[in-house]
C-alpha positions as CSV (number, residue, x, y, z in Angstrom):
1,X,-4.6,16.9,7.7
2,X,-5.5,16.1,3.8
3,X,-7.8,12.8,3.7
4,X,-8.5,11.4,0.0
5,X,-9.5,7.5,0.0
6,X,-7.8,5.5,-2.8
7,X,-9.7,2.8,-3.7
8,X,-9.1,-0.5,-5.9
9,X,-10.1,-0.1,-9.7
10,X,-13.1,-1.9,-9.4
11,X,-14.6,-3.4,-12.3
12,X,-18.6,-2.8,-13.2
13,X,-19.6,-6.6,-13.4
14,X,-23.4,-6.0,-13.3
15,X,-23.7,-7.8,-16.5
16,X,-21.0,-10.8,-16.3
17,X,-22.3,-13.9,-15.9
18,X,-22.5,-15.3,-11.8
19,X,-19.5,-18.2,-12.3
20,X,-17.4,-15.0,-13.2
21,X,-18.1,-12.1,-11.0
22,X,-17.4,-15.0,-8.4
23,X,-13.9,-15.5,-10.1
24,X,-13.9,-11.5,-9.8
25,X,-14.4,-11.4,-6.4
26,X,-12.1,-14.4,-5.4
27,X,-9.3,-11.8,-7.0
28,X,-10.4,-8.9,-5.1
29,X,-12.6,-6.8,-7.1
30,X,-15.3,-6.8,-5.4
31,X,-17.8,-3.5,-5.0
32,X,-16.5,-0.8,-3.1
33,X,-15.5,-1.7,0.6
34,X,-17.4,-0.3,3.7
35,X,-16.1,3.9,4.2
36,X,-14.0,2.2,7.5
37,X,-11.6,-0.3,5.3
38,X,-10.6,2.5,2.6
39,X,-7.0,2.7,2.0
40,X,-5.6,6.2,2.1
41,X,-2.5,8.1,0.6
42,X,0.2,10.3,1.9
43,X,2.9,9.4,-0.3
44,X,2.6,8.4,-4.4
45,X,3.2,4.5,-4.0
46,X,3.4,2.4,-6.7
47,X,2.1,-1.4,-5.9
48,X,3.3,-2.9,-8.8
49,X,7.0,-1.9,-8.2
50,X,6.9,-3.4,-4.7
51,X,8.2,-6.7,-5.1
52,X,8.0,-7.6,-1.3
53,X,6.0,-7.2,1.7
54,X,6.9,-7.5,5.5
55,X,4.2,-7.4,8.2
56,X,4.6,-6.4,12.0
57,X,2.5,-8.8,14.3
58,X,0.8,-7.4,16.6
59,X,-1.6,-4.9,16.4
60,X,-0.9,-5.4,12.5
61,X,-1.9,-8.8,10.9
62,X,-3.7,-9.7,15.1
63,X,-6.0,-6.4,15.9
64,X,-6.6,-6.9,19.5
65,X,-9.8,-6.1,21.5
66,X,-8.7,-3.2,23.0
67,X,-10.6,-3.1,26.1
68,X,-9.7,-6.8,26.8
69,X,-6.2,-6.4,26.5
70,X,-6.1,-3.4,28.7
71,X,-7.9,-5.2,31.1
72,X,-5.6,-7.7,31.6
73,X,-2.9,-5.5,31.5
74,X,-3.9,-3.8,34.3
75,X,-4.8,-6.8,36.5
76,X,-1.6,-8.2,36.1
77,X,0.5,-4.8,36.4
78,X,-1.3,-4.0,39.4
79,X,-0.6,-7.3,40.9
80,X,3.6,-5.8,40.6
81,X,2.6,-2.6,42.2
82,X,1.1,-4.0,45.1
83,X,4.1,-6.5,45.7
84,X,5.9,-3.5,45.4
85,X,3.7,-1.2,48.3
86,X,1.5,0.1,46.6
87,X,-2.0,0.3,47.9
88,X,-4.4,-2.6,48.3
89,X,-6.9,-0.2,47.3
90,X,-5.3,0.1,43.5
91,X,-7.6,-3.1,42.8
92,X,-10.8,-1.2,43.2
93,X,-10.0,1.7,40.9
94,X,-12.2,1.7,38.2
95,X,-10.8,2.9,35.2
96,X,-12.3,4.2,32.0
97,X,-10.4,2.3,29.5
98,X,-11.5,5.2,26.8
99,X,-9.6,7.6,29.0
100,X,-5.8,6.7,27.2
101,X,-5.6,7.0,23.6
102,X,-2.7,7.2,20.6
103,X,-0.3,10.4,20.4
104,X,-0.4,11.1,24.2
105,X,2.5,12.8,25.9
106,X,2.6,12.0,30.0
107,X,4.8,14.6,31.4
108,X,6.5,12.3,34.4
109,X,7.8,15.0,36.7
110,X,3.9,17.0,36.8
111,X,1.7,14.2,36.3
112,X,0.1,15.6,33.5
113,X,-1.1,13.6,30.4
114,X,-1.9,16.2,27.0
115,X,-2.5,16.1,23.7
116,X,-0.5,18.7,21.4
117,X,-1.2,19.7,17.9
118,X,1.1,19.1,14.8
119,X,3.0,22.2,16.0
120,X,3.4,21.0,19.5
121,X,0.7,23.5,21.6
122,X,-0.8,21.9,24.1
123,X,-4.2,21.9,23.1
124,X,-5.5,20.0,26.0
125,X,-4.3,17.8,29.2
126,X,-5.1,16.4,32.7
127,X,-4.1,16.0,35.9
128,X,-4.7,12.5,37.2
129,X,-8.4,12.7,36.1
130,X,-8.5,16.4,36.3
131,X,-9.0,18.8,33.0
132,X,-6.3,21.6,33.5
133,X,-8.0,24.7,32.9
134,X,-6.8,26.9,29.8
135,X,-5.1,29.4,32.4
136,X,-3.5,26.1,34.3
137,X,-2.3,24.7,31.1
138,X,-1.2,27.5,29.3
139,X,0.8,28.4,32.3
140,X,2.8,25.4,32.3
141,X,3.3,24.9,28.4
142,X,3.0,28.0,26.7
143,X,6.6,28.4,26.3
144,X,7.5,24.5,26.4
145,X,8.7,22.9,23.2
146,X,7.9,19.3,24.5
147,X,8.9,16.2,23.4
148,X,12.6,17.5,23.6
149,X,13.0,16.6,27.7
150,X,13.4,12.9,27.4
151,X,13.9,12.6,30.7
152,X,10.4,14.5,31.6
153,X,8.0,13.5,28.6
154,X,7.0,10.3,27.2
155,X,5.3,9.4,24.2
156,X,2.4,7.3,23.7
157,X,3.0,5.7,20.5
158,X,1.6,2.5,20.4
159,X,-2.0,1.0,21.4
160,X,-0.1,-1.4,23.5
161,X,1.1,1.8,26.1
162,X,-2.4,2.9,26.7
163,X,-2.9,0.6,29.8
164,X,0.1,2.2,31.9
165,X,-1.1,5.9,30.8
166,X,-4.8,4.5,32.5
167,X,-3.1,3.4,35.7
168,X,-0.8,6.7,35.9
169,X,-3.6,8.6,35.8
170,X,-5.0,6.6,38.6
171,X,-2.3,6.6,41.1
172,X,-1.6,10.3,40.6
173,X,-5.2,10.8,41.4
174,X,-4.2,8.3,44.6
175,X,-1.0,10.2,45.6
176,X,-3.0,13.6,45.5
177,X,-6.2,12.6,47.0
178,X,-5.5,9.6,49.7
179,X,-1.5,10.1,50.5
180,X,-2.4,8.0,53.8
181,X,-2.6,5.0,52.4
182,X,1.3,4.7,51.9
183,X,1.3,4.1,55.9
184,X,5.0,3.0,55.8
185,X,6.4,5.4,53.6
186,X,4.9,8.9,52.0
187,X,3.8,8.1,48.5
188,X,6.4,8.0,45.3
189,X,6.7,11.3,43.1
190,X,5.3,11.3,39.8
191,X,8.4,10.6,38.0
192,X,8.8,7.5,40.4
193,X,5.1,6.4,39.9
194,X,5.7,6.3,36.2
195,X,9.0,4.0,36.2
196,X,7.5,1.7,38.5
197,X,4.2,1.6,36.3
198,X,6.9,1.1,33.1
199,X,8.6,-1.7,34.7
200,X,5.6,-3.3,36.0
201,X,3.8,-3.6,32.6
202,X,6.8,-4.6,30.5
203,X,7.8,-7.7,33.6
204,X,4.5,-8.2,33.0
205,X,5.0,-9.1,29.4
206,X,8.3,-10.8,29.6
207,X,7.1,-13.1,32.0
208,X,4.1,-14.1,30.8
209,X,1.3,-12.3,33.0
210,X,-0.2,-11.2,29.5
211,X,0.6,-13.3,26.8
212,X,0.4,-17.0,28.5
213,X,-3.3,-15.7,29.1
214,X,-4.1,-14.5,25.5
215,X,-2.9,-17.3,24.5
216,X,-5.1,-19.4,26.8
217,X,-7.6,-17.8,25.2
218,X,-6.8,-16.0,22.1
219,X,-10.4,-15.3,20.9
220,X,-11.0,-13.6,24.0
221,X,-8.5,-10.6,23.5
222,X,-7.6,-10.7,19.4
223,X,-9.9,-10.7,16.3
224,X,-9.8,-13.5,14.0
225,X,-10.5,-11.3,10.8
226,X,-11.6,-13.9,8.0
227,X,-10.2,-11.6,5.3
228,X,-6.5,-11.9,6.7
229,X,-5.5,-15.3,4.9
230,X,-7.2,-14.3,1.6
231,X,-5.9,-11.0,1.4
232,X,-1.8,-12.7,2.1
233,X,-2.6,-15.4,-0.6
234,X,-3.7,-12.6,-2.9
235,X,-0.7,-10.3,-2.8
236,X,1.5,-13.8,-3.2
237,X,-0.9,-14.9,-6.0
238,X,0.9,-11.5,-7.8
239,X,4.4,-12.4,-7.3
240,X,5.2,-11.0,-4.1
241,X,7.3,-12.5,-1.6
242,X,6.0,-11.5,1.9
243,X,7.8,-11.6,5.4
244,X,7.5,-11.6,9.4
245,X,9.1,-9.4,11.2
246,X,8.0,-9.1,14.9
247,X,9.4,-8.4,18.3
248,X,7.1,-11.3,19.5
249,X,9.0,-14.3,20.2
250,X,8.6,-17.8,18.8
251,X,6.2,-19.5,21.3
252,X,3.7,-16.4,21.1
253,X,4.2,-15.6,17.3
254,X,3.3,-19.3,16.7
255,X,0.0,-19.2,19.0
256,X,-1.1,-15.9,17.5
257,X,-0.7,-16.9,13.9
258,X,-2.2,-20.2,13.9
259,X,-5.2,-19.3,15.8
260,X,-5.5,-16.0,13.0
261,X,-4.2,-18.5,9.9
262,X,-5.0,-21.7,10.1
263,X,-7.5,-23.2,8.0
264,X,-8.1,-20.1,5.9
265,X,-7.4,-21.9,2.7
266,X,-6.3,-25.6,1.6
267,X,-2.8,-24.5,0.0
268,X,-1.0,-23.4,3.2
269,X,0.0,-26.1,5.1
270,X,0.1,-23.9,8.5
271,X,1.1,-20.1,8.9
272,X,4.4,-20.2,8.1
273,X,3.6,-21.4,4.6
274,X,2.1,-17.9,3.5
275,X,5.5,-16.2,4.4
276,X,9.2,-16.3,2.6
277,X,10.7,-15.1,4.9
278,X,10.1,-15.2,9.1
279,X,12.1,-13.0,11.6
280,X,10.5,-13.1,15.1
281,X,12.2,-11.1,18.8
282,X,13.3,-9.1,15.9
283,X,13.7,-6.2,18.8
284,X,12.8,-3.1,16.6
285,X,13.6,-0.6,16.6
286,X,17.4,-1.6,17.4
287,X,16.8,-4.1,15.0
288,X,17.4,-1.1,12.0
289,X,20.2,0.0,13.4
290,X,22.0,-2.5,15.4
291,X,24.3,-5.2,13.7
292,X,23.0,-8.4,16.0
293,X,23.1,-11.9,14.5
294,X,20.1,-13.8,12.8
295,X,19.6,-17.1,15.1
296,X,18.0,-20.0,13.4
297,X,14.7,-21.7,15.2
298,X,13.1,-24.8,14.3
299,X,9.6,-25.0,14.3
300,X,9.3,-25.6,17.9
301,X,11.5,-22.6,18.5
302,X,14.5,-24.5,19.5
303,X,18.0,-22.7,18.3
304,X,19.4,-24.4,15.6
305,X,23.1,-23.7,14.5
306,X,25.2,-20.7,15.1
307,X,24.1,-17.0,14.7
308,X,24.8,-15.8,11.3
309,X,24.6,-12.6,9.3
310,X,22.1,-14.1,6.5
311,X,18.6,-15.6,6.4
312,X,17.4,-18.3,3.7
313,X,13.5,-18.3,2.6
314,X,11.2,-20.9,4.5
315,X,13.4,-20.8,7.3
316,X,12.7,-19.2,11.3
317,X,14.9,-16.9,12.5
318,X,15.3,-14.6,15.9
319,X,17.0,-11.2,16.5
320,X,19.4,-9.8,13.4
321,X,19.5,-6.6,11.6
322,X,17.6,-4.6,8.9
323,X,21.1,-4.6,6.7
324,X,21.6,-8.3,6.5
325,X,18.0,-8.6,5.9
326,X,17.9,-6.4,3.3
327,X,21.3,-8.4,1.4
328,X,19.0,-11.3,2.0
329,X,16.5,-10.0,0.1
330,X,18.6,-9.3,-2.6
331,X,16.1,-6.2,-4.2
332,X,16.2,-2.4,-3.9
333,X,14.8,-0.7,-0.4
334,X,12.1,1.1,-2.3
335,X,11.2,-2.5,-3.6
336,X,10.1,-3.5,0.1
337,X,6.9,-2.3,1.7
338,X,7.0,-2.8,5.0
339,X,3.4,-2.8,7.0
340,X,3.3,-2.2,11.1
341,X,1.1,-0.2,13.8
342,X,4.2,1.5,15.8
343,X,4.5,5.0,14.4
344,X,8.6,5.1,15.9
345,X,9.3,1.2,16.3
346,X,8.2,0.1,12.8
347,X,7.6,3.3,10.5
348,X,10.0,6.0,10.9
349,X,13.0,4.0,12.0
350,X,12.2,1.9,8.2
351,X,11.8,4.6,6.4
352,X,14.7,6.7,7.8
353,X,17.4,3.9,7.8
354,X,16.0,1.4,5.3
355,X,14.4,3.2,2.6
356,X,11.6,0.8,2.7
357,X,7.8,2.2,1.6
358,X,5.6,2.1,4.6
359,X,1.9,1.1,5.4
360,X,0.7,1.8,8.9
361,X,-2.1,0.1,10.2
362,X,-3.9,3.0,12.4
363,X,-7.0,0.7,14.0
364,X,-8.4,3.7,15.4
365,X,-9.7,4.8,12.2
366,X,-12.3,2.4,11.8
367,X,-14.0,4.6,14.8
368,X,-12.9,8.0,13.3
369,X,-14.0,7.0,9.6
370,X,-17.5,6.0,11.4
371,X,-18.1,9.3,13.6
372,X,-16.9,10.9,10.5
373,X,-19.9,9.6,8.7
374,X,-22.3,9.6,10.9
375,X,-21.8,13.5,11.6
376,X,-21.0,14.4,8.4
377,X,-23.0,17.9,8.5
378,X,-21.7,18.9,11.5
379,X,-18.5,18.5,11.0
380,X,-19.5,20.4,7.6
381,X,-21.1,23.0,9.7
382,X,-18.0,23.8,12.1
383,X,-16.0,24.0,8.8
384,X,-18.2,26.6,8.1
385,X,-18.0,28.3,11.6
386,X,-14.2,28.6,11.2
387,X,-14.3,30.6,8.2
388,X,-16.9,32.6,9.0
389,X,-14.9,33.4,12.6
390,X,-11.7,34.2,10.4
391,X,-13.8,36.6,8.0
392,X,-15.4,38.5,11.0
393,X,-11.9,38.9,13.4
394,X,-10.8,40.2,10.3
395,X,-13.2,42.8,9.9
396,X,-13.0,43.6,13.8
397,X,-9.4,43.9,13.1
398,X,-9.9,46.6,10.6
399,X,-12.4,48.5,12.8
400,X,-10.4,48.6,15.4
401,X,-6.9,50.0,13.3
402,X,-9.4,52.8,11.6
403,X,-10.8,53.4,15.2
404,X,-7.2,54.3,16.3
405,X,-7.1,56.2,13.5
406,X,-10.0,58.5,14.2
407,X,-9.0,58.5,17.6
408,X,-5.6,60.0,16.6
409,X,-7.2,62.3,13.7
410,X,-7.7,66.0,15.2
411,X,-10.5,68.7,14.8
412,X,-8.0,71.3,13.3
413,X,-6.3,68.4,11.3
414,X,-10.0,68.2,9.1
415,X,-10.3,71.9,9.3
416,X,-7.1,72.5,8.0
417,X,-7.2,69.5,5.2
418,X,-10.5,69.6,4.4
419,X,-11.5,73.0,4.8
420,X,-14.4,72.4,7.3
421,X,-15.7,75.0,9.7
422,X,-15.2,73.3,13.3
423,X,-18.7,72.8,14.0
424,X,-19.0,70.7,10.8
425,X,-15.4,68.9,11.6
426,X,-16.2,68.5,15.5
427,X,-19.8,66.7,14.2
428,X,-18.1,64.5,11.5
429,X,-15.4,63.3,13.9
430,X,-17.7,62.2,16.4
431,X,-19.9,60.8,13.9
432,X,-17.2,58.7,12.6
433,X,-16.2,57.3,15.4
434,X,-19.3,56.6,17.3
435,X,-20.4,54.0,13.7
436,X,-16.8,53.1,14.2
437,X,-17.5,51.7,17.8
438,X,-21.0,50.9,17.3
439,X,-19.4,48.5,14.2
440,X,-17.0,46.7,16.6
441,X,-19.5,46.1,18.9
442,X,-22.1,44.6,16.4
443,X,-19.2,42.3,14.9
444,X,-17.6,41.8,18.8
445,X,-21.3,40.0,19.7
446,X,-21.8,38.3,16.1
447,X,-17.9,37.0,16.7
448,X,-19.4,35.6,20.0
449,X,-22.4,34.2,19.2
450,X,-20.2,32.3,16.1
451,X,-17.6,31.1,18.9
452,X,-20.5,29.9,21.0
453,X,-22.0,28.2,18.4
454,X,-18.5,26.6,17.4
455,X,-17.8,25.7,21.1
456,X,-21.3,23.5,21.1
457,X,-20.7,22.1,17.8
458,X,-17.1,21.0,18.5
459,X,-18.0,19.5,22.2
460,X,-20.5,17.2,20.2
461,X,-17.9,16.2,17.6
462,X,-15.3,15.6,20.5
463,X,-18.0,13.3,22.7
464,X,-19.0,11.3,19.5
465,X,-14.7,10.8,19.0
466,X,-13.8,10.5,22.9
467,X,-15.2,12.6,25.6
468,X,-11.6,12.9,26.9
469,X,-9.6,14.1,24.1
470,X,-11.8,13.9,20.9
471,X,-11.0,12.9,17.6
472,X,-6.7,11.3,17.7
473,X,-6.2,13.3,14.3
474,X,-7.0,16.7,15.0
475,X,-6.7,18.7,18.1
476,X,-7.5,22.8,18.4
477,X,-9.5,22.7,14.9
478,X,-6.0,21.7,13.5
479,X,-4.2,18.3,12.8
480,X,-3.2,16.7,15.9
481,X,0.4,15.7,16.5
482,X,-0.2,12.0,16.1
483,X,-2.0,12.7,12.5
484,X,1.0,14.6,11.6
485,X,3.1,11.6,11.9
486,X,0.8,10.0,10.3
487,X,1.1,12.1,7.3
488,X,4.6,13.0,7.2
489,X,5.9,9.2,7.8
490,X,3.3,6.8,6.4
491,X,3.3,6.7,2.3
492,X,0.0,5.0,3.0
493,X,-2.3,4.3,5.9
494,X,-5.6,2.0,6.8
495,X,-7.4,0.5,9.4
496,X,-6.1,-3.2,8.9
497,X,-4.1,-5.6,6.8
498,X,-6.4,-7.2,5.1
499,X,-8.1,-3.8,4.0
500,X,-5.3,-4.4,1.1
501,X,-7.8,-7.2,-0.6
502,X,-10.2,-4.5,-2.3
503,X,-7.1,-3.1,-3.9
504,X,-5.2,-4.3,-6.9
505,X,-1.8,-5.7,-6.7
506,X,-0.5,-3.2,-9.2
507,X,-2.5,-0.4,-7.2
508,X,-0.9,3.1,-7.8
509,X,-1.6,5.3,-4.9
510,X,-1.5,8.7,-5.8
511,X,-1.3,11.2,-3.4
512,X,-3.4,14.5,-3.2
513,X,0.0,16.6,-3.4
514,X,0.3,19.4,-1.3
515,X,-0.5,23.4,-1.9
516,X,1.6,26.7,0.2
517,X,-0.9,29.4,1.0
518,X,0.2,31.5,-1.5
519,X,0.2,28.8,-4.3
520,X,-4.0,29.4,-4.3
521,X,-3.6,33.1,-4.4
522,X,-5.7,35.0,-7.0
């Protein structure tokens, strides 16, 4: 996957006077930000053409603590299961909470999880807790083209799904391992064990198991980033109208964004203030595609009026449609940048029926930025392997053909071409072919030793990303699928909204265009 960093235009202000780099910094340019808060470019995007910009909630302007929230998710989802049959003993699992990461595929009727790269092999996957073997693996998917069986595969595509892959994994490792203890009943099939765990974890947020605690607590489970309100007022102190648009509902939309908003400057009243327009149980991604109503809220979320097919700036609104939006608006689609964390929900349903430009906020890659620098030469180094792997299967490729060649060529054949006696053909012959084979073996145990070496390298690179699956961009020395949807539907993508301060306003970010094979060619 192509990675070039577009950073803001940052001007040298070594010798300005203090009272003014301070004015400089208050507007953004600042020095370079930290490697993990870079901004980076699929797509050319033009800033200063964008005229306004909508933010998801979740996971977008509030990055969660990941391990927190799965926690709790888990607790309160095992809680249904129980009341449901399951075992008592589903409290005491201990899962890993690194185990479940983003652009996972669970295939329901094996009880598999994998990870496939941009082409769709299955480069990896597990059994419960179990690492299918290449020979398992490739037996079951060599000749799948997943993703297609809806019915059988589903995939992970938000942060917020990682909790039910965890438990999956847990009770398929329960249904294999301890079936007595279903006593009444014989334990549920895969396919079963997965719907339950789906409708355990989404009653679980309708109903309040999960959010009435975060918002107990919200520190506990969501960052307050201090950069958030600063980096809004900036993008509004250019002349851009900003909006909401969330599945959240009221109640929880209002908890979150006070708790991340309030008191981050003196010229917004309260959160609502630093947005024109405020769309929340927006239900994407039906919400780009459906025609439902806008219904008015006042600001303690009570309906107000009858649905209608407009909204007016300053005002609350819940449900509606991308189309009526839009007229709202009154601008172009490529005039709205929309920003969200849902590769399907907020990215490629926007960009395929809106025309919006999209930003995704991937918070992964703060981690992958920082293994990335921190291992720097061996990642370098494995680089390195690869080619050197290609150059020498290539040369044991051409051995091998001109050893089937000598193999083929005759005694007579040299005797009668090249006018050898058949003591001087029979000797070159043999000659040939024996440095022929002794060639293949030399580059046979040099390809070895480089695939050993390449093995070692890449197991470290993996652990430093995630024992389980390594890095959620690449998998099998290639771009994983997840990074290829990263790349195809994101015009730009970074670690977190407020990443958008060290940039200008009129930022254009240019892309570092593709090149074919054969374009390279000399």
């Amino acid at each position: 996957m192509r990675r070039r960093d577009t950073l803001g235009e940052h001007v040298s202000n070594a010798e300005l006077p203090s009272t003014i780099r301070k004015l400089l910094a208050e507007e953004g340019l600042e020095p370079d930000p930290p490697p993990e808060r870079r901004i980076f470019t699929n797509r050319d995007l033009n800033l200063d053409r964008i005229s306004l910009v909508g933010f998801d909630m979740d996971y977008t302007l509030a990055i969660y603590r990941q391990e927190e929230i799965e926690r709790l998710s888990l607790l309160a989802t095992i809680d249904k299961l129980i009341a449901r049959g399951y075992p008592e003993t589903l409290r005491d699992v201990d899962a890993d909470p690194r185990f479940a990461i983003r652009g996972l595929m669970v295939d329901k009727r094996l009880g598999n999880v994998m990870k496939m790269d941009r082409h769709g092999y299955v480069g990896r996957a597990y059994h419960g807790r179990r690492l299918l073997s290449s020979e398992e693996r490739k037996g079951i998917y060599r000749a799948q083209r997943l993703g297609q069986e809806k019915e059988r595969f589903a995939p992970v595509d938000t942060l917020f799904e990682l909790p039910e892959v965890t438990l999956f994994t847990e009770i398929v490792e329960l249904i294999d391992n301890h079936p007595e203890l279903w006593p009444s009943a014989s334990p549920p099939g895969y396919p079963e064990a997965w719907q339950d765990v789906r409708q355990c974890i989404d009653e679980s947020h309708r109903d309040g198991s999960i959010k009435d605690l975060i918002g107990q607590d919200p520190g506990r489970y969501i960052e307050r980033d201090p950069d958030l309100g600063d980096t809004l007022h900036k993008l509004r102190s250019a002349g851009k109208k900003l909006f909401l648009l969330t599945n959240s509902f009221f109640p929880y939309t209002d908890t979150v964004l006070r708790y991340l908003l309030s008191g981050s400057s003196p010229s917004y009243a309260d959160w609502t203030a630093y947005f024109d327009w405020m769309v929340v149980g927006s239900g994407k991604p039906g919400f780009f595609g459906d025609g439902r109503p806008f219904q008015e809220l006042d600001r303690k979320g009570a309906m107000v009026g009858s649905p209608r097919q407009e909204v007016q700036r300053g005002k609350i609104y819940q449900g509606g449609n991308q189309l009526a939006l839009q007229a709202s608006f009154g601008v172009h689609p490529d005039e709205v940048l929309y920003v969200g964390d849902h590769i399907y929900g907020d990215i490629v349903r926007s960009k395929k029926s809106s025309g919006w430009r999209t930003a995704l906020i991937v918070q992964e890659l703060h981690h992958e930025l920082a293994v990335r620098r921190a291992r720097e030469m061996t990642l370098e180094e494995i680089e390195g392997l690869y080619v050197l792997r290609a150059r020498i299967a290539a040369q044991v490729s051409g051995q091998r053909h001109l050893g089937r060649v000598l193999a083929r060529l005759t005694v007579q054949t040299l005797m009668d071409r090249a006018g050898l006696s058949r003591e001087r053909a029979e000797a070159q012959l043999e000659r040939s072919r024996a440095e022929v084979r002794r060639e293949v073996e030399r580059l046979r145990a040099y390809e070895e030793e480089t695939r050993q070496t390449l093995e070692r390298r890449s197991q470290e690179i993996d652990e430093a990303f995630n024992p389980y699956w390594g890095s959620s961009f690449a998998e099998r020395h290639d771009t994983s699928q997840f990074g290829s949807q990263v790349e195809y539907y994101a015009c730009i993508y970074t670690s977190r909204v407020s990443n958008l301060r060290y940039v200008s306003p009129s930022k254009y970010f240019i892309s570092p265009h593709g090149w074919m094979p054969h374009w390279r060619a000399r």
